[in-house]
C-alpha positions in Angstrom: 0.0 0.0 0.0 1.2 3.6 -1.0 2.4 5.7 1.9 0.1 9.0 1.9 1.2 12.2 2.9 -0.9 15.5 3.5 0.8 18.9 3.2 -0.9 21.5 5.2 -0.4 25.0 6.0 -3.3 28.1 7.5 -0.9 30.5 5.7 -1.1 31.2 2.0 2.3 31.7 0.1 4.8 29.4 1.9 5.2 27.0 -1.0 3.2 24.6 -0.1 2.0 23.4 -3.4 5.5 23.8 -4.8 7.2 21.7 -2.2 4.3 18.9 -2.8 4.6 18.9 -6.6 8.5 19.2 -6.5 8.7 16.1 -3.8 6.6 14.4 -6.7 9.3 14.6 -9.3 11.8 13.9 -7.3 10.5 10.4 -5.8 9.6 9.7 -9.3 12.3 10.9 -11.1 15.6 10.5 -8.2 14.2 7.4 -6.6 12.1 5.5 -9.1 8.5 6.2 -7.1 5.2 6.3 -8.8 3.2 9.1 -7.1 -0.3 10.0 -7.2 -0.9 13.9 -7.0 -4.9 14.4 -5.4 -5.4 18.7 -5.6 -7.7 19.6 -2.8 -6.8 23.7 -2.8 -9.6 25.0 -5.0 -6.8 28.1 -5.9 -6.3 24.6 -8.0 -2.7 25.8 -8.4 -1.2 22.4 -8.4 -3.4 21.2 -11.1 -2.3 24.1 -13.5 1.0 23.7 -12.7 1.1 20.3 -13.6 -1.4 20.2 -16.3 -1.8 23.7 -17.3 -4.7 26.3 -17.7 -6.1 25.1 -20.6 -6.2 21.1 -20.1 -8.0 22.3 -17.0 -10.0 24.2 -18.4 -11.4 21.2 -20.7 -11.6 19.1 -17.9 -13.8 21.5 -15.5 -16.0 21.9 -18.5 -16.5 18.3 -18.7 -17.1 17.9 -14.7 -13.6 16.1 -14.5 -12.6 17.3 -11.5 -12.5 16.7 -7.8 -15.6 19.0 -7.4 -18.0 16.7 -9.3 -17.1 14.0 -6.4 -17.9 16.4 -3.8 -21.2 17.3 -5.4 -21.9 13.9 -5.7 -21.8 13.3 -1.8 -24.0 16.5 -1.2 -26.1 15.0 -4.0 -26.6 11.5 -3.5 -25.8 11.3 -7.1 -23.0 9.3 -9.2 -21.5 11.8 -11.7 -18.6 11.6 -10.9 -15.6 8.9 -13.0 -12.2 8.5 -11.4 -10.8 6.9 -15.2 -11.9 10.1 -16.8 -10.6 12.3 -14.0 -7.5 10.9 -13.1 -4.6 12.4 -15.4 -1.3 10.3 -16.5 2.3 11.3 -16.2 1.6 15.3 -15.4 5.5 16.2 -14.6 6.7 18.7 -17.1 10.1 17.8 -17.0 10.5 15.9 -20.7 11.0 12.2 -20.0 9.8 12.0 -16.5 6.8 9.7 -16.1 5.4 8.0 -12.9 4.0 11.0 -11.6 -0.7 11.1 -12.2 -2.9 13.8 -10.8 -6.7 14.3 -9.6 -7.1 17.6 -10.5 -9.4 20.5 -8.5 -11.9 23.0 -8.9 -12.5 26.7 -8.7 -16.1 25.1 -7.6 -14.9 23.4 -4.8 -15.6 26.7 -2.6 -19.2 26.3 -3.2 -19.1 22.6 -2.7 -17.0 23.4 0.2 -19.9 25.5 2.0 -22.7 22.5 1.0 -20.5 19.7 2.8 -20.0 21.7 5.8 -24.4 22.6 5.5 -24.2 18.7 5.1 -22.2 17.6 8.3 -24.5 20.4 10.2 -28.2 19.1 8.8 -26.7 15.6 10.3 -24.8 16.8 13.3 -22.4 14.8 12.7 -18.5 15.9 12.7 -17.6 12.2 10.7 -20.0 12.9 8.1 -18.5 12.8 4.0 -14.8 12.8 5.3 -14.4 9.2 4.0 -15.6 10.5 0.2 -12.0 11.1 -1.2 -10.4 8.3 0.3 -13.1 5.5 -1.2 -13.4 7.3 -4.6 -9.1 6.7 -4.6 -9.0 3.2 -3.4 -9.7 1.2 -6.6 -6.2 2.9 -7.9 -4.4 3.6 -4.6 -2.8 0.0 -4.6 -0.8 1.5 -7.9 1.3 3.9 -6.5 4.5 4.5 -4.1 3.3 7.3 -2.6 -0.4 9.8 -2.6 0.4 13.3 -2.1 -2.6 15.8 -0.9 -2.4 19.2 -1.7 -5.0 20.7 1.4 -6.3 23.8 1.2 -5.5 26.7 3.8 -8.4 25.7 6.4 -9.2 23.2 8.3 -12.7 22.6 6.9 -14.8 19.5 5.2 -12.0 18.9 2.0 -9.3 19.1 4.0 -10.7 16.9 6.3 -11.3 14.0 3.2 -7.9 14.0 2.6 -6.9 13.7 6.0 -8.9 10.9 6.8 -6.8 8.5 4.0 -3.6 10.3 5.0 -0.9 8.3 6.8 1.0 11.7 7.8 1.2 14.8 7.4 4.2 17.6 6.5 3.3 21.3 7.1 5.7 23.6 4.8 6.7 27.3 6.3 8.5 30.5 5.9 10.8 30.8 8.7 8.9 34.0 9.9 6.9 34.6 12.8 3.7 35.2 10.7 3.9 32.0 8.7 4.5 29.8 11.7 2.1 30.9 13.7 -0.3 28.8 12.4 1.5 25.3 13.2 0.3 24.7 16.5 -3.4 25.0 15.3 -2.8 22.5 12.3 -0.9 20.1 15.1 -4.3 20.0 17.7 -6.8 19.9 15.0 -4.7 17.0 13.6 -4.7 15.3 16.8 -8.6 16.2 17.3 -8.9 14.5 14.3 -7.3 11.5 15.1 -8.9 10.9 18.2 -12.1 11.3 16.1 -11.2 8.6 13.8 -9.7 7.0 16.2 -6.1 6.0 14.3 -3.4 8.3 14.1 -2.0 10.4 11.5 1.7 10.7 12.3 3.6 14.3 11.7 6.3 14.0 9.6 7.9 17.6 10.1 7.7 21.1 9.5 9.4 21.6 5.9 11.7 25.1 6.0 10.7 27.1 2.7 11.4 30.1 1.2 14.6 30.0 3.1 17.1 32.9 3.2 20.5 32.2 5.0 21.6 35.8 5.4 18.6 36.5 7.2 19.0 36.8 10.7 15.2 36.1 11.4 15.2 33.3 9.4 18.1 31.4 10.9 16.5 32.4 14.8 13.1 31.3 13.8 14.7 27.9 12.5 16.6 27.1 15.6 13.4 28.1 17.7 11.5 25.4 15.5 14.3 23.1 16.1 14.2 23.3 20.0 10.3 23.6 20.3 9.1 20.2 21.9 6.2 20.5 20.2 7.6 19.8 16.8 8.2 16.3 15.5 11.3 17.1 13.5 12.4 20.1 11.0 13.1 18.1 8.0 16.6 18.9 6.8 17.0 20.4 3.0 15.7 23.4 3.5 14.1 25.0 0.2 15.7 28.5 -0.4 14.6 31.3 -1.2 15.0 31.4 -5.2 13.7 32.9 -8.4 14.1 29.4 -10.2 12.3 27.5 -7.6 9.5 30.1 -8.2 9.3 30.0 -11.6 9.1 25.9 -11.2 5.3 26.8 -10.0 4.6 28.0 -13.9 3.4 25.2 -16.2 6.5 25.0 -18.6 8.4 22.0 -19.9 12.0 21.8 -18.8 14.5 19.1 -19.7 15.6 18.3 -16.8 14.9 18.8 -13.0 18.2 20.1 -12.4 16.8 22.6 -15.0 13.7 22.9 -13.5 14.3 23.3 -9.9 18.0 25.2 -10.5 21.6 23.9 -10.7 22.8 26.6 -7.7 21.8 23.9 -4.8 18.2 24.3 -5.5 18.2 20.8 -7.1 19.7 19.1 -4.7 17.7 20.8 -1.6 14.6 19.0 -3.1 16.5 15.8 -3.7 17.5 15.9 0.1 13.8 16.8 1.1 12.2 13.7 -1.1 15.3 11.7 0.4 14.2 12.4 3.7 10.7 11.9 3.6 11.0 8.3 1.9 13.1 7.7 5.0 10.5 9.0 7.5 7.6 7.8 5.7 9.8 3.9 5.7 10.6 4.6 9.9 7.2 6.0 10.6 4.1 5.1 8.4 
C-alpha cells in the first residue's frame, strides 16, 4: 500500500504546493516512485501547474474534476468517474513519467460550504470525510506514494484528505507570521485522530522560502528546532529562489536540475524527497 502524505499549512504563500509537486518529481524521477498527485486547494494551483490552464479548463467543462465527487456526496448522485478524471504522467520535466494527478476545482468553494451545510443538517463531525479516500482506493494499490495538496483551512476537504492520510508535513517560511499557524494544524490534527480513532503521524515542518543571510530566518529555524512540540524540521531546507519560483509555472523543462535550479536548489529538493522516503519507511 502507497504511503500517503498531507501537506498542510493556514498560511497562503509558503510554497506549499511547490514543495508537494516538487517532492513528486523527485520520488519519481531521483528514486524510481510512482506518485499520485490528489489537488484539494480550490486556488487549483497544483493542477495548472502540472497540467496547465487550458487542459484544466477542458476538464472542469466536462465535470472532471474533484468538485463533481464532492457534489456527488451533497447530492446523492454518481456523476462523478475516477478513469476520466484521473490524469497520467503530469510532470513537465520531458522524460519523466510516474507522476498522475486528480485535479481540483474553482467550484470546490461552493461545494465546500454544501459539505459543511451537510455535516450540520446531520450533526455529525464524521460525516462525508471518508468520500476522497473510497473514490481513490480502486487505484491507490498502484502507487508508491499519494500526495494531498490541502487547502489553507481546516474545513470539510481538508478533512477528506486527512482521513486517508498516513502523515502529514506542514511547509513554512521561517517567519513569525507564517508559523504561527503550526500549532493549530498540530491539535486539530490530533482532534482528528482521536475522532477517527487512528493516528495520523507528523512528519515535520518543511523550511521554505529559506534565506540564510537572514537573521530572522536562521532564529526562527533554531526556535522550531528546539520547540518540543515539533516532531522534526526536515533537513534540505528549500531556499529562497527565483528558479524554484518559476518551477510553480506550467513549462516544460528538460531536466529537474533545470527545472528546480543547478545553484543547490536541485539538490535541496532531492534531500527533502530523500528524507521523507526515510521517515515515511521509519514512521508510516
Amino acid at each position: 500500500m502507497p504511503a500517503v502524505i498531507a501537506t498542510i499549512s493556514l498560511k497562503g504563500g509558503v510554497g506549499k504546493t511547490t514543495v508537494t509537486a516538487g517532492l513528486a518529481d523527485l520520488l519519481a524521477g531521483e528514486f524510481g516512485r510512482r506518485v499520485l498527485l490528489i489537488d484539494l486547494d480550490s486556488q487549483i494551483n497544483l493542477t495548472t501547474m502540472m497540467i496547465g490552464e487550458d487542459a484544466w479548463l477542458r476538464l472542469n467543462a466536462a465535470g472532471h474534476t474533484l468538485a463533481t465527487l464532492f457534489a456527488d456526496a451533497v447530492d446523492g448522485t454518481a456523476e462523478f468517474s475516477l478513469a476520466d478524471t484521473l490524469v497520467h504522467n503530469v510532470s513537465t520535466v520531458t522524460g519523466l513519467g510516474g507522476i498522475d494527478l486528480i485535479p481540483s476545482s474553482l467550484d470546490l468553494i461552493e461545494v465546500t460550504e454544501e459539505l459543511s451545510a451537510l455535516r450540520v443538517r446531520r450533526d455529525d463531525t464524521g460525516a462525508a470525510v471518508g468520500v476522497l479516500r473510497d473514490a481513490v482506493a480502486p487505484i491507490a494499490g498502484e502507487y508508491d506514494f499519494i500526495l494531498i495538496d490541502c487547502p489553507p483551512t481546516m474545513g470539510p476537504i481538508t478533512l477528506n484528505g486527512l482521513a486517508m492520510a498516513d502523515g502529514y508535513l506542514i511547509p513554512t517560511i521561517p517567519d513569525v507570521l507564517s508559523t504561527y499557524g503550526i500549532p493549530q494544524v498540530q491539535r486539530y490534527v490530533r482532534r482528528f485522530c482521536d475522532e477517527i480513532d487512528r493516528p495520523i503521524v507528523e512528519l515535520g515542518v518543511v523550511i521554505t522560502k529559506y534565506r540564510a543571510a537572514s537573521a530572522l530566518h536562521r532564529d526562527t529555524v533554531h526556535r522550531l528546532r528546539r520547540d518540543p512540540t515539533i516532531a522534526h524540521v526536515l533537513p534540505g531546507y528549500i531556499a529562497e529562489s527565483t528558479t524554484v519560483a518559476a518551477a510553480a509555472g506550467h513549462s516544460r523543462h528538460a531536466s529537474l536540475r533545470a527545472k528546480y535550479g543547478t545553484h543547490g536548489q536541485f539538490d535541496q529538493f532531492r534531500e527533502l524527497a530523500r528524507t521523507v522516503l526515510t521517515e515515511a519507511a521509519d514512521k508510516l
